[in-house]
N, C-alpha and C positions, 0 to 999 in steps of 0.2 A: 775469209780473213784468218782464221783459226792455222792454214797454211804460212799467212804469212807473218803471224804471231812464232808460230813453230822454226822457223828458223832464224828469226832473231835468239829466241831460247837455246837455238844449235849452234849460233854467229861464231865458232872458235873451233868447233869440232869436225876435225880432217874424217872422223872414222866415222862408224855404221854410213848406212841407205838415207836416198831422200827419194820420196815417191815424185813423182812427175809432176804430180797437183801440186807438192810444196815448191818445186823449183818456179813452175811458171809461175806460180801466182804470186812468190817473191820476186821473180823478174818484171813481173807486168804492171805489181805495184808499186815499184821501185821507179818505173821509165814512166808513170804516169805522177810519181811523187816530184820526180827530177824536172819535168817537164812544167809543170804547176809552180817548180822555183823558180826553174831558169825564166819563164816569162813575168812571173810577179816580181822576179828581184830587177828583169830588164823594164816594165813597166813604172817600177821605183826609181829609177836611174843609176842601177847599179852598173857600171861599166865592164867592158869585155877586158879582163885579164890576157886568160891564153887559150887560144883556138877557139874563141863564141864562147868561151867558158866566164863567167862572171865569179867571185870570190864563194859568194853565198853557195854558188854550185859547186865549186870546186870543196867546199867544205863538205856538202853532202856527199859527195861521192867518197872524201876520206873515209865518213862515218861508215859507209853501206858496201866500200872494198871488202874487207874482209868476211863479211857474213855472204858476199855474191859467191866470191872464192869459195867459200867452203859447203855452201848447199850447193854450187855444183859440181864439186868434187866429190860431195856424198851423190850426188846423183848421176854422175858415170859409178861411182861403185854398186850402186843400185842395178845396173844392165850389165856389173859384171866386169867394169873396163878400170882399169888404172885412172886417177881423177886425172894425170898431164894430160891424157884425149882434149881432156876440154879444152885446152889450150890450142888446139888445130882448128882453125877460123872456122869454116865450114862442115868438116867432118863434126865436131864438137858438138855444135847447136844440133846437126841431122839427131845422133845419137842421143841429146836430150829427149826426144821424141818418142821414141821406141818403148816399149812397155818393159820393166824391169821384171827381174826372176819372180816366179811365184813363189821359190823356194828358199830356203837360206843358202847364200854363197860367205865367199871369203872373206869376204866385207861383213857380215852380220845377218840378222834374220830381215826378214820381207820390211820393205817400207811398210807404215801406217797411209792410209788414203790414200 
């Protein structure tokens, strides 16, 4: 959890590292946050807006674009890459994967965890 406390803390910041551990586990708690709405807001009878999207959900994701955005853009600067990679469907996620520099790069010193 402490991962994903830490990049809400980071939610704004294009610069320095995110270690690996913080991006997944911002990711995984985010798609199991999303997933927990979208069924209790459809269980409630919240109605489907746009694409299976219901309001409730579409609000969450406002909230949680930005901080997605930007822990993993520090997390291509982490392995080294300009954060736009992330934006290449496939290529993008592959390279989340990869272990970042041991060292300090251009981007700032070593992720924490």
């Amino acid at each position: 959890m402490k991962y994903y406390f830490r990049a809400w803390k980071n939610y704004a910041k294009f610069h320095g590292r995110a270690s690996r551990s913080e991006y997944w586990y911002f990711t995984f708690i985010n798609i199991a946050i999303s997933l927990s709405i979208h069924f209790g807001a459809e269980a409630a009878g919240f109605h489907d807006i746009i694409l299976k999207q219901n309001g409730v959900d579409l609000c969450y994701l406002a909230a949680v674009l930005l901080p997605l955005i930007t822990v993993g853009v520090r997390r291509m600067q982490d392995i080294n890459r300009t954060g736009w990679i992330l934006f290449v469907p496939i290529y993008g996620q592959y390279l989340c994967c990869l272990d970042g520099h041991e060292e300090d790069n251009k981007y700032g010193p070593k992720a924490r965890g």
